[in-house]
C-alpha positions as CSV (number, residue, x, y, z in Angstrom):
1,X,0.0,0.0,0.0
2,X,3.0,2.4,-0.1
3,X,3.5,2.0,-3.9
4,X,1.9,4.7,-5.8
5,X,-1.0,3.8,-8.0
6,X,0.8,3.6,-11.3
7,X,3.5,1.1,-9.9
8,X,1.2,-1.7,-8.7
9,X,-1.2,-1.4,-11.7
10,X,2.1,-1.6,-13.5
11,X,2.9,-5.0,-11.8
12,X,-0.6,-6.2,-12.4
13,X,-0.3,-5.8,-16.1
14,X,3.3,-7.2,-16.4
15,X,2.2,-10.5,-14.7
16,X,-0.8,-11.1,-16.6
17,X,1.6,-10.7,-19.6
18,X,3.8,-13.2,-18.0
19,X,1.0,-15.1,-17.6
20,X,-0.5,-15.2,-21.0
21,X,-3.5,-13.6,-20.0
22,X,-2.7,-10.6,-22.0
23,X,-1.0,-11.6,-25.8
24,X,0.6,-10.2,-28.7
25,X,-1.4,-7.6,-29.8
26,X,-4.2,-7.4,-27.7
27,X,-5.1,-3.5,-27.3
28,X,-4.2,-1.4,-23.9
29,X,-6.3,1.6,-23.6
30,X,-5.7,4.3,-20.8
31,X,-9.1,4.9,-20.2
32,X,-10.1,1.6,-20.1
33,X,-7.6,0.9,-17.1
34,X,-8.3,3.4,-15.4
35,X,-12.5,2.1,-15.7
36,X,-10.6,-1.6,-14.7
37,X,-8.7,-0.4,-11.6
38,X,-11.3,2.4,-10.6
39,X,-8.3,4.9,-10.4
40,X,-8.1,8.5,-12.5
41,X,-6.5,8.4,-16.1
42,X,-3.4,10.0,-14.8
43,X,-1.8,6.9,-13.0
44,X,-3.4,4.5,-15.8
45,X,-1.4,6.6,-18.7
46,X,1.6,6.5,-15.9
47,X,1.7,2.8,-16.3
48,X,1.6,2.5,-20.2
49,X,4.4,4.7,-20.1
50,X,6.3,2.3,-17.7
51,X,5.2,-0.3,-19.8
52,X,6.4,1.0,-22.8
53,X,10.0,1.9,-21.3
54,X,10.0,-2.1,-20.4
55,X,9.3,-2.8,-23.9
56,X,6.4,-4.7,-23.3
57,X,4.0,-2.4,-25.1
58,X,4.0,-0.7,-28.5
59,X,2.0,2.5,-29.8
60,X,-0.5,1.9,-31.6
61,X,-0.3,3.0,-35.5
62,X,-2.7,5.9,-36.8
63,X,-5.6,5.9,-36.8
64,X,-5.4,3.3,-33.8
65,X,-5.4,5.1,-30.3
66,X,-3.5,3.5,-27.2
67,X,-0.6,0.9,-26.6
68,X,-0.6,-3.0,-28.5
69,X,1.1,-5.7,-26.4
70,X,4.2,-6.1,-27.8
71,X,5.3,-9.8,-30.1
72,X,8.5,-10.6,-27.8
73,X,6.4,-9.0,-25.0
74,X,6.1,-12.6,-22.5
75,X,9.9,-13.3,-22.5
76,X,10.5,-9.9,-20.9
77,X,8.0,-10.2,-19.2
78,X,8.9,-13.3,-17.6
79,X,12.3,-11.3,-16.7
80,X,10.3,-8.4,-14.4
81,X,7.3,-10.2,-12.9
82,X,7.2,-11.1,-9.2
83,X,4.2,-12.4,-7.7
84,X,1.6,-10.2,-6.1
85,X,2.3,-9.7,-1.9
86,X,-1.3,-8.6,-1.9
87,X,-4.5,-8.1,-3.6
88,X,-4.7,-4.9,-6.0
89,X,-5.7,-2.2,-4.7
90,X,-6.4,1.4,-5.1
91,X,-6.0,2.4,-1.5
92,X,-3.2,4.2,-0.4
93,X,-1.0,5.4,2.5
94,X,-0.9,9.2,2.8
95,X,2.6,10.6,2.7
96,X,2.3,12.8,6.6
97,X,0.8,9.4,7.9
98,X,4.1,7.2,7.3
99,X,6.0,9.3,8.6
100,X,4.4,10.9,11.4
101,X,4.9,7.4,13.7
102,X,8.6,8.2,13.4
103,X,8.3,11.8,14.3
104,X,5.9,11.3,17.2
105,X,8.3,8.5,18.2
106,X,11.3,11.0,18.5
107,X,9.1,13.5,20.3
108,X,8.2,11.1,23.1
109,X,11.9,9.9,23.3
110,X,12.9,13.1,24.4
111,X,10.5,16.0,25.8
112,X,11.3,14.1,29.3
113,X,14.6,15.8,29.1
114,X,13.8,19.1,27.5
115,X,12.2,21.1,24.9
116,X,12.6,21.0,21.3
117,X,12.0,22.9,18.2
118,X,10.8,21.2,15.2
119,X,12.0,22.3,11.7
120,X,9.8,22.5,9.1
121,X,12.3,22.4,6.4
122,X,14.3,20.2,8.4
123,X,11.5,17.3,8.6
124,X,10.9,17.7,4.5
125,X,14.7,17.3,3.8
126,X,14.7,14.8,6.0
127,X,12.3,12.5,5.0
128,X,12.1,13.6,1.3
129,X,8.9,15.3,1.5
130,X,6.9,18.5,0.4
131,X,6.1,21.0,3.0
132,X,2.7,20.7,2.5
133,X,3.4,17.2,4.2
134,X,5.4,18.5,6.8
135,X,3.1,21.1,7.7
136,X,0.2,18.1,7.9
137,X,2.3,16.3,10.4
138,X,2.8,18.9,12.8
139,X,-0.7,20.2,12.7
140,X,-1.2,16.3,13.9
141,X,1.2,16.5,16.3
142,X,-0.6,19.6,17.9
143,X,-3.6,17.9,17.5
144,X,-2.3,15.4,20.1
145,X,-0.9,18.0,22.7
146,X,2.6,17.3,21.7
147,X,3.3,20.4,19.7
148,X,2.5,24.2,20.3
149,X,2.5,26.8,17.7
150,X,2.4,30.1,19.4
151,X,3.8,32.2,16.5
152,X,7.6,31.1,17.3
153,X,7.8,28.1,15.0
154,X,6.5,24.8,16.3
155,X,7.8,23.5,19.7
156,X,7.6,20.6,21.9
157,X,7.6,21.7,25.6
158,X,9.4,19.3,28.1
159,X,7.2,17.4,30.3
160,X,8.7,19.6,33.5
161,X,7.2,18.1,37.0
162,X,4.9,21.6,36.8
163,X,3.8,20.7,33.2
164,X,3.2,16.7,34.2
165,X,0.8,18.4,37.3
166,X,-1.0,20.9,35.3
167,X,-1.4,18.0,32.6
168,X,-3.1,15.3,34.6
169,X,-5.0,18.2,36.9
170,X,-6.8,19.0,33.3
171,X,-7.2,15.6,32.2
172,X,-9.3,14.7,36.4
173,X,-11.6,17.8,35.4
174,X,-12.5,16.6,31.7
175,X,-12.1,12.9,31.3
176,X,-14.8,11.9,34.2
177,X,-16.8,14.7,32.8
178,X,-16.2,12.6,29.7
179,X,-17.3,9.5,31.2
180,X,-20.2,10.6,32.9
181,X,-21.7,11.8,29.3
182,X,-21.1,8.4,27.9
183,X,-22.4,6.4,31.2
184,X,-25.9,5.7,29.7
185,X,-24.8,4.2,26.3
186,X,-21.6,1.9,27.6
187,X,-20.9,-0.7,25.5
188,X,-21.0,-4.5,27.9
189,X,-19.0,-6.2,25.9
190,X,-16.6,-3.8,25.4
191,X,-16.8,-3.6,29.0
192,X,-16.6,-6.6,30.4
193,X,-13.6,-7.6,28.1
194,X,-11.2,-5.0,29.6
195,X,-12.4,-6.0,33.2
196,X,-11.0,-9.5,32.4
197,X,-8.0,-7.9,30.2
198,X,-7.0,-5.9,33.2
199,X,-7.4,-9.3,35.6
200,X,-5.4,-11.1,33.6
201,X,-2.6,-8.6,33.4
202,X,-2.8,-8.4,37.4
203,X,-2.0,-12.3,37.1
204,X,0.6,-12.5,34.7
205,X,3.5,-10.6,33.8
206,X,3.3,-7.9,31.1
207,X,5.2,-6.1,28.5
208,X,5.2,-2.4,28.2
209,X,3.3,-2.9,24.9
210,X,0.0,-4.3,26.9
211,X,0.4,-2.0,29.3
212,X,0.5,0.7,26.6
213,X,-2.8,-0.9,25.2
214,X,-4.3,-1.4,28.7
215,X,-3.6,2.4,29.6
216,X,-5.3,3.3,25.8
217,X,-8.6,0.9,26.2
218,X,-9.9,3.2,28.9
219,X,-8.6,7.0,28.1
220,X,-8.9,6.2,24.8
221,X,-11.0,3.3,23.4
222,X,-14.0,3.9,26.0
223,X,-13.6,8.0,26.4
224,X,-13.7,8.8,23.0
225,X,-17.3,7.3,22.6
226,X,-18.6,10.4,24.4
227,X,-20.5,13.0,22.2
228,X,-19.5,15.9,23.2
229,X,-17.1,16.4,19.9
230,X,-15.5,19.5,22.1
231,X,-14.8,17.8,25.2
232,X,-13.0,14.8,22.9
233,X,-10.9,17.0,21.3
234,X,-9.5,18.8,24.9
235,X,-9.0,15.6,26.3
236,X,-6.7,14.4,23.2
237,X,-4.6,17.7,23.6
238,X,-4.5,16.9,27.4
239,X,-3.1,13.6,26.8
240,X,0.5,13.8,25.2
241,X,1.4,12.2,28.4
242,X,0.1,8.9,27.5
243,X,1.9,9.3,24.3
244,X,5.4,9.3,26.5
245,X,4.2,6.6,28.3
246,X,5.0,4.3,25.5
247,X,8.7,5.4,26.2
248,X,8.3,5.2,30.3
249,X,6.9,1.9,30.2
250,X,10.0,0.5,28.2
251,X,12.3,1.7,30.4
252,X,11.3,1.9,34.1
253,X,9.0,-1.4,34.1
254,X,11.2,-2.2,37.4
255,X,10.3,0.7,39.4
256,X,6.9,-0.8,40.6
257,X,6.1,-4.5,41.2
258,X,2.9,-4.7,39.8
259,X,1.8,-1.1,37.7
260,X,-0.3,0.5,40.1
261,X,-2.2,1.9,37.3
262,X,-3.8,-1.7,36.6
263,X,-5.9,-2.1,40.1
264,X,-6.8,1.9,39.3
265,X,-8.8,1.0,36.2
266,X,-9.9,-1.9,37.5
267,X,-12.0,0.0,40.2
268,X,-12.9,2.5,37.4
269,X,-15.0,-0.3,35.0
270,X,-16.4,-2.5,37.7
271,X,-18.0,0.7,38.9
272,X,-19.0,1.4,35.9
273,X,-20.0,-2.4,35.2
274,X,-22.2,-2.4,38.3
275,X,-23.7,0.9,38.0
276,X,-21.8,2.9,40.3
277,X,-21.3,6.2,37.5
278,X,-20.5,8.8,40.5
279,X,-17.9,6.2,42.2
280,X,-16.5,5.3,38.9
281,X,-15.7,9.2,37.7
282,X,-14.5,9.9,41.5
283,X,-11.8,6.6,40.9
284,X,-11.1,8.2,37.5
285,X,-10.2,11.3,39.3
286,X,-8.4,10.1,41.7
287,X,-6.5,7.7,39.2
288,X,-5.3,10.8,37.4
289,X,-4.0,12.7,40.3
290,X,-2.0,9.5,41.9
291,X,-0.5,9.0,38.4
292,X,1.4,12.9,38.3
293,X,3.3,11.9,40.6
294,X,4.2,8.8,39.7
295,X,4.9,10.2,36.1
296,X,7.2,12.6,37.8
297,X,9.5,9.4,39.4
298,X,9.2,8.3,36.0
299,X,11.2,11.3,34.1
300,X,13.5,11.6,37.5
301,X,14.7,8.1,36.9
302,X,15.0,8.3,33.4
303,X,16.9,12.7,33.2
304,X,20.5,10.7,32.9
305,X,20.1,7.5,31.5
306,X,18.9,8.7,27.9
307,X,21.5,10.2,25.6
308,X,21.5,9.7,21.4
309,X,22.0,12.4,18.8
310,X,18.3,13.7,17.9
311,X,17.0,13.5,14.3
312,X,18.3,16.9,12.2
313,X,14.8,18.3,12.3
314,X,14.7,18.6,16.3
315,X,16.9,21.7,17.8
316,X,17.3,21.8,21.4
317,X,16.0,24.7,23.4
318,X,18.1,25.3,26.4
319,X,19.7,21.7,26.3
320,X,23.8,21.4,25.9
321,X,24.0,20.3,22.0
């Protein structure tokens, strides 16, 4: 899915050649590929043109119109087909959205330890890309509270033990507002699975990658079914601190015995499971709160122990380069 359009109806053509299913002769017509694939002309006439720099396809003579499947076309292409990895088709990757994992990775590596400016040019040279998409990735990034734009270029402010507070003390005031709205349509299966997910994980040991899924399935998964389009979006912003959890999780899984968050959502659904709305937000609340703090023993443990050479399109602000 990371191929452009052209290049995989390109390979689709050259192995039905290969195959026989398309002969000496037989017509290729731009239009009619693009009707075939249900793509625009543009990648369709692409892929003739390939085809025609492979030798596999001829122009037509006047008055014919389009491309004739060349006489020595099978042998070559015998030479350049490779079977299909997938199905065909016409569904594709946006550009920002392959790279934006990387970038949001590097961001999360590092705002523990201080605050960084991201380049706009700098992220387009460095992954090859048009501003435009650049531009669309950090407009994301805001989007998720990790980025500010406040007329200075884009930064990424360090998660400082006053930030970490003011963080979780917005998230207590919005997300058991959040839950509250969506108390009288919860879903009981979706429920009643993450009650047993969470027991499970109390029982067993776990990777930082079920923890990071565990920690999503309620702050994430179940909040975002509330309605209130407004309150969803201030919660996302407020939660760039679950996105650096990903990172905290990796690296200081031996600071508690058993992660205390666990036994805190836990409370939260089988309130919710039994009825209990007022106790479950209240648990919520007070799940939040505990969890600055224990964010802030996080970042302590890790301010030494992380040191790497940042990407070119992050510049320190107020770090030693």
């Amino acid at each position: 899915m990371n191929e452009p359009l052209y290049t995989r109806i390109l390979h689709a053509l050259v192995s039905e050649v290969a195959e026989g299913i398309l002969a000496p002769g037989d017509r290729l017509m731009e239009n009619r590929i693009a009707t075939r694939f249900g793509v625009s002309r543009a990648p369709a006439r692409q892929a003739l043109t390939e085809l025609e720099a492979l030798g596999l396809v001829t122009h037509a003579t006047a008055p014919a119109r389009g491309f004739l499947v060349a006489v020595d076309a099978l042998w070559r292409a015998n030479a350049q087909a490779t079977p299909p990895s997938a199905p065909f088709t016409t569904q594709t990757i946006p550009t920002w959205q392959r790279i934006y994992g990387e970038i949001e990775d590097a961001l999360t590596q590092r705002i523990a330890f201080g605050t960084w400016r991201l380049i706009e040019m700098g992220i387009a040279r460095h992954f090859d890309v048009s501003r435009t998409v650049a531009r669309e990735v950090l407009a994301r990034l805001q989007a998720r509270g990790l980025v500010v734009n406040e007329g200075k270029g884009w930064i990424a402010p360090k998660l400082s033990e006053t930030r970490v507070r003011e963080l979780y003390e917005l998230r207590a005031l919005l997300e058991p507002a959040a839950l509250k709205d969506l108390s009288n349509r919860l879903p009981t299966q979706l429920l009643e699975r993450m009650i047993a997910d969470l027991q499970n994980a109390l029982n067993t040991d776990v990777d930082w990658q079920k923890l990071d899924q565990l920690e999503a399935d309620l702050h994430v998964t179940l909040l975002n079914r509330c309605k209130n389009s407004a309150l969803r979006k201030s919660m996302t912003e407020a939660q760039s601190l679950l996105l650096a959890h990903k990172f905290f999780y990796q690296h200081t899984n031996d600071i508690y015995p058993v992660e205390p968050f666990l036994d805190e959502h836990l409370i939260v659904l089988t309130a919710l499971h039994s009825g209990a709305v007022a106790d479950a937000c209240d648990g919520l609340r007070q799940h939040l709160l505990s969890s600055s703090d224990r964010t802030t023993t996080r970042i302590a443990r890790l301010q030494d122990s992380f040191h790497d050479t940042p990407p070119t399109y992050l510049e320190p602000i107020g770090l030693p380069v």
